[in-house]
C-alpha positions in Angstrom: 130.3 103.3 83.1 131.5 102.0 86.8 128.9 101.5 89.3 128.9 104.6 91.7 130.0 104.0 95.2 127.4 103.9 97.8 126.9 107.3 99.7 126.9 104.7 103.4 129.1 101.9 104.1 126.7 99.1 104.6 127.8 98.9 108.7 126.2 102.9 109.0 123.4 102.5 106.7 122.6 99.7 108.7 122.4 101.6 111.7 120.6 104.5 110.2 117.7 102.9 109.1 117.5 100.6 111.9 117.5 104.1 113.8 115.4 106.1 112.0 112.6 102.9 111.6 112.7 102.4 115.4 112.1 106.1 115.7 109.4 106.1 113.4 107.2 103.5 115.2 106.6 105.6 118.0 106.9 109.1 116.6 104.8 108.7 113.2 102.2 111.7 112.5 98.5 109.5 112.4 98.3 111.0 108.9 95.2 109.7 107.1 96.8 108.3 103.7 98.9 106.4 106.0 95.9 104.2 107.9 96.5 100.5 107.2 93.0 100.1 106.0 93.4 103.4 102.9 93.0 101.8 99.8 96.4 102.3 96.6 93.5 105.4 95.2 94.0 107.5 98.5 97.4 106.8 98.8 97.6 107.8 95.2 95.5 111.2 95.9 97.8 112.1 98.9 100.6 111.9 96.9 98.9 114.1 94.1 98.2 116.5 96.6 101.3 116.4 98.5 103.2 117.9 95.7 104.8 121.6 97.0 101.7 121.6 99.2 102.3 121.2 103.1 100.8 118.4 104.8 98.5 120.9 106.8 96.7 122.1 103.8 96.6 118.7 102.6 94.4 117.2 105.0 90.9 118.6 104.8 91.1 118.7 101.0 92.2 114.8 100.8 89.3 114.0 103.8 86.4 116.1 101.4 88.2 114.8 97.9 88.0 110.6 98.9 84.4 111.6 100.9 83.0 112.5 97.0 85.7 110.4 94.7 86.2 107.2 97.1 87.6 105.5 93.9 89.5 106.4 90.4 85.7 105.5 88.7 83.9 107.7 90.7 86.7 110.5 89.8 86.6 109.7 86.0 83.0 110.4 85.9 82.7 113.5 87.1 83.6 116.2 84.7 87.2 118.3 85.2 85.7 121.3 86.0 84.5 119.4 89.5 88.0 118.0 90.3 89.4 121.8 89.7 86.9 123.3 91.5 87.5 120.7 94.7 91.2 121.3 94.4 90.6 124.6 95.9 93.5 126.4 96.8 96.0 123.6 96.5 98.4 125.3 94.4 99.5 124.3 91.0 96.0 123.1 89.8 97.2 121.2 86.9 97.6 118.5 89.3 93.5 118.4 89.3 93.3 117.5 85.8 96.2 115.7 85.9 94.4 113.6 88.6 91.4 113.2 86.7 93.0 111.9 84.0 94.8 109.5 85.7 91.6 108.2 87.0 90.4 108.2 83.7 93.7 106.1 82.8 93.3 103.6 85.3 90.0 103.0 84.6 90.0 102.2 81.1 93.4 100.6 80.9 93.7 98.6 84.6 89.9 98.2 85.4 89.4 101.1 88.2 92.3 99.3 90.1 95.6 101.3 90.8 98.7 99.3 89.2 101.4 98.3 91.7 104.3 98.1 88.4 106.6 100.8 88.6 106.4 101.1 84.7 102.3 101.4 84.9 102.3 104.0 86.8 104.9 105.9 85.6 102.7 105.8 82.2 99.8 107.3 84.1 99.0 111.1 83.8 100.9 113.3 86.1 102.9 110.7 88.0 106.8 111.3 87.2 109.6 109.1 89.6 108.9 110.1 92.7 105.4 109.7 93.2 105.8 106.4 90.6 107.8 105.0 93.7 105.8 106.6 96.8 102.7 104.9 95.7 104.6 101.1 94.8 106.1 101.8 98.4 103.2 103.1 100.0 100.3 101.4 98.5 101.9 98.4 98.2 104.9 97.1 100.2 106.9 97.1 96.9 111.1 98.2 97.4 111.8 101.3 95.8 113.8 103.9 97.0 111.6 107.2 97.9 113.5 110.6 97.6 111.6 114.3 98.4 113.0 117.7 99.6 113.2 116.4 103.3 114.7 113.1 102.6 117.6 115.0 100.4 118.3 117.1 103.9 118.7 114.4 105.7 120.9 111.9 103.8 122.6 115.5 102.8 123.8 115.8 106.3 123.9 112.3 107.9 125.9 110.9 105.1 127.8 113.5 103.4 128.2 115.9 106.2 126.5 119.1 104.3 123.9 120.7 105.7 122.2 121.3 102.4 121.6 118.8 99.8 122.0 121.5 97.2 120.0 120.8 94.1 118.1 117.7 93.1 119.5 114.9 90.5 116.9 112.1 90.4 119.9 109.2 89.4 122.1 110.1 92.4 119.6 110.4 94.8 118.0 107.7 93.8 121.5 106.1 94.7 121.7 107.3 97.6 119.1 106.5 99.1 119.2 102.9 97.7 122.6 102.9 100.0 120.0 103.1 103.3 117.2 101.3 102.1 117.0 98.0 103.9 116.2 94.5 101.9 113.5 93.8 103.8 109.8 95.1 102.3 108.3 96.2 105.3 111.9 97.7 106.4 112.1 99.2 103.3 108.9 101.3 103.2 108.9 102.3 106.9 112.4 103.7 106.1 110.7 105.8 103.3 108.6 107.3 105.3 110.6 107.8 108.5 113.3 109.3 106.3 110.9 111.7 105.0 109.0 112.1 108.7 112.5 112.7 110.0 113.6 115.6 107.8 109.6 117.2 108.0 109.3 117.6 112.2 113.3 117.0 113.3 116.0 117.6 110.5 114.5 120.6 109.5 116.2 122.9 107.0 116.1 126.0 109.3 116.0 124.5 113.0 117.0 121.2 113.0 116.3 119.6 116.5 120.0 117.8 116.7 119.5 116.9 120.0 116.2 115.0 119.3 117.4 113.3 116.2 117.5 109.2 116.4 120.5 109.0 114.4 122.6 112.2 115.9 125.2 109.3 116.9 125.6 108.5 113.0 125.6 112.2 111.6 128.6 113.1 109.3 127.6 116.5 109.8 126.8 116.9 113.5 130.4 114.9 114.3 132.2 117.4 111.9 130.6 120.2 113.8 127.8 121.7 111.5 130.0 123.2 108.2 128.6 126.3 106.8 127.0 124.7 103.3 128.8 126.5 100.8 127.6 124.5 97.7 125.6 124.8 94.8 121.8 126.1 95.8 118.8 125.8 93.9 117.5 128.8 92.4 115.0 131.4 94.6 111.6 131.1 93.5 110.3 134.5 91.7 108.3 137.0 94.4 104.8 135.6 93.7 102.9 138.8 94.9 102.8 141.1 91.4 103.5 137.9 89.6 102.0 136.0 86.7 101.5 133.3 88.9 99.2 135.6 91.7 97.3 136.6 88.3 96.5 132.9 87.2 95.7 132.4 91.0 92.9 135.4 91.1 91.6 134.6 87.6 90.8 130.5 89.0 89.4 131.6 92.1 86.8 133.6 90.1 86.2 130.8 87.9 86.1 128.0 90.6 83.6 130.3 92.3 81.3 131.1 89.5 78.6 128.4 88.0 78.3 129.8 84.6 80.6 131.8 82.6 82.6 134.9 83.5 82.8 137.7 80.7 86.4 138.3 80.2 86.3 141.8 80.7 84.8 141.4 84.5 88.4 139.7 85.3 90.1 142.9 85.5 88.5 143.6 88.2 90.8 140.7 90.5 93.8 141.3 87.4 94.3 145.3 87.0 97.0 145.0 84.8 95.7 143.9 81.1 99.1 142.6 80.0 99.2 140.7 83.0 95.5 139.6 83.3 95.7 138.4 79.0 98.5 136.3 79.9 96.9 134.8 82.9 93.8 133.9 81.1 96.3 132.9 78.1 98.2 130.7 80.1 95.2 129.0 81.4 93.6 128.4 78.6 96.9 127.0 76.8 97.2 124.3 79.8 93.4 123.0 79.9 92.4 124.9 83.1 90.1 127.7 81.2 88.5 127.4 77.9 86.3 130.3 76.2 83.0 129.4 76.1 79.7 131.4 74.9 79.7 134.0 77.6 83.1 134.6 78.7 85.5 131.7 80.3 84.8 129.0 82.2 86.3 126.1 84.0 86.8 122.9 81.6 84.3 120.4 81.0 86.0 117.7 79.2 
C-alpha cells in the first residue's frame, strides 16, 4: 500500500508548529496535570478523567482524587466501590473501575510505576490510542502524535481548509498530525498540547476567535474564506433526558450515596418507568458498576 501523502508540506507544518508552540508558552491554561513537578500517575488520572468530560469539571475531582490516591498502589488498594463513589459525577463511570484496574495493572506487572512504552500501556485497562500517546507525550517527553476532538478542528481547518474535521479515523489522523509534529521531543509535546489548547479557547467549533489565532497567516480555511462544511458529520448523540443513560445516571447517584444496600424496589422512586429502571440496574450490573447483594444492590467491592 503507498505511503499516504502528508496533510502539510514540511515548509507550512514548519511554520505551524513553530506558531502554535510560540503561542502556547505564553497563553498555556496553569492546568494542574500539566505542573512540571506531577508525577506519569496524575498525568495518567487527568487523562482518565478528561475523557468527554470538560476540563472545568475535571479539576476539583483530579485535586480530591491524587489528595486520597497520590499513587497507582494507594488506588489498587482501596476497593472499587471507593474509586466509583470519588468519580462522582464524572460521566461514564466505567472509567472508575477502569482506573482502578489499571492501577491494579501497574502495580503487579510494572512495580507501582507508570510504563513510558507505548505497547505497555496500551495493554493497561481502559487506555486505548489516544490516551496510550497523551501519557508517553505527557508524562514523558516521548514523540507521539496526540489527536482529540479539538486537535481534529484545527488541523481540519488550517490544513485542509474545512471547518469540520467530520468524523474520526484513528490511522489518518494519526497521519496528519504526524505531518506537524516537529522532531524535536520537547517541540514535539508542547505541539500536542498547544494544538489541543488551541482548538479548546481559540479554534473553537462554534466561535472560533480567527482574529486571535497564532497561525491565522497559515489557515487553508481562513485564506479560502471560511467554506460552509458540507461533509460527512458524526452522528447526534440520543436526547439524554428520558433516556437509558439519565436512568443508569439516577440509579448510581443513589448507590454512590448510600453505605449499605438499596432494596431494588426503593429505585423506582429516582426510575418511574420499570422497563426503564430494570434495564438501568441490568445494564449496570452487566458492566461491573452494581452487583446484587443481600439487601438490594450495591456499589462493587471487588
Amino acid at each position: 500500500m503507498p505511503t499516504p501523502e502528508p496533510s502539510a508540506a514540511p515548509d507550512s507544518a514548519g511554520a505551524i508548529a513553530d506558531a502554535v508552540n510560540d503561542w502556547f508558552a505564553g497563553a498555556a491554561r496553569p492546568l494542574p496535570w500539566r505542573a512540571a513537578e506531577v508525577s506519569p500517575w496524575a498525568v495518567l488520572v487527568s487523562e482518565f478523567m478528561l475523557q468527554q468530560t470538560p476540563v472545568a469539571r475535571v479539576r476539583p475531582r483530579w485535586e480530591e482524587w491524587m489528595r486520597r490516591w497520590p499513587t497507582p498502589a494507594d488506588l489498587a488498594a482501596a476497593p472499587p466501590s471507593e474509586a466509583v463513589r470519588m468519580w462522582d459525577r464524572l460521566g461514564y463511570p466505567r472509567r472508575a473501575l477502569w482506573l482502578h484496574r489499571a492501577a491494579s495493572e501497574i502495580v503487579e506487572r510494572h512495580g507501582g510505576e507508570v510504563p513510558r512504552d507505548l505497547d505497555a500501556l496500551l495493554a493497561l485497562q481502559g487506555i486505548g490510542p489516544y490516551t496510550a500517546r497523551a501519557i508517553a507525550s505527557f508524562a514523558f517527553g516521548e514523540r507521539h502524535p496526540v489527536v482529540d476532538t479539538n486537535t481534529r478542528r484545527v488541523i481540519a481547518r488550517a490544513v485542509d481548509g474545512v471547518g469540520e474535521a467530520g468524523p474520526p479515523a484513528t490511522r489518518r489522523d494519526l497521519e496528519a498530525m504526524s505531518a506537524l509534529l516537529p522532531v524535536d521531543r520537547a517541540a514535539a509535546r508542547a505541539f500536542n498540547a498547544g494544538a489541543m489548547e488551541l482548538g479548546a479557547v481559540v479554534c473553537t467549533a462554534r466561535t472560533p476567535r480567527c482574529d486571535d489565532c497564532p497561525i491565522a497567516p497559515h489557515c487553508a480555511w481562513r485564506a479560502a474564506g471560511y467554506p460552509v462544511y458540507d461533509g460527512p458529520r458524526r452522528a447526534r448523540q440520543a436526547r439524554f433526558e428520558g433516556s437509558d443513560r439519565e436512568a443508569r445516571g439516577l440509579v448510581m447517584r443513589e448507590l454512590r450515596a448510600a453505605h449499605c444496600p438499596v432494596p431494588v424496589e426503593e429505585l423506582d422512586r429516582v426510575v418511574a418507568d420499570p422497563a426503564r429502571l430494570a434495564r438501568a440496574v441490568d445494564g449496570l450490573i452487566a458492566d461491573g458498576l452494581a452487583a446484587h447483594v443481600e439487601g438490594g444492590l450495591a456499589l462493587p467491592e471487588a
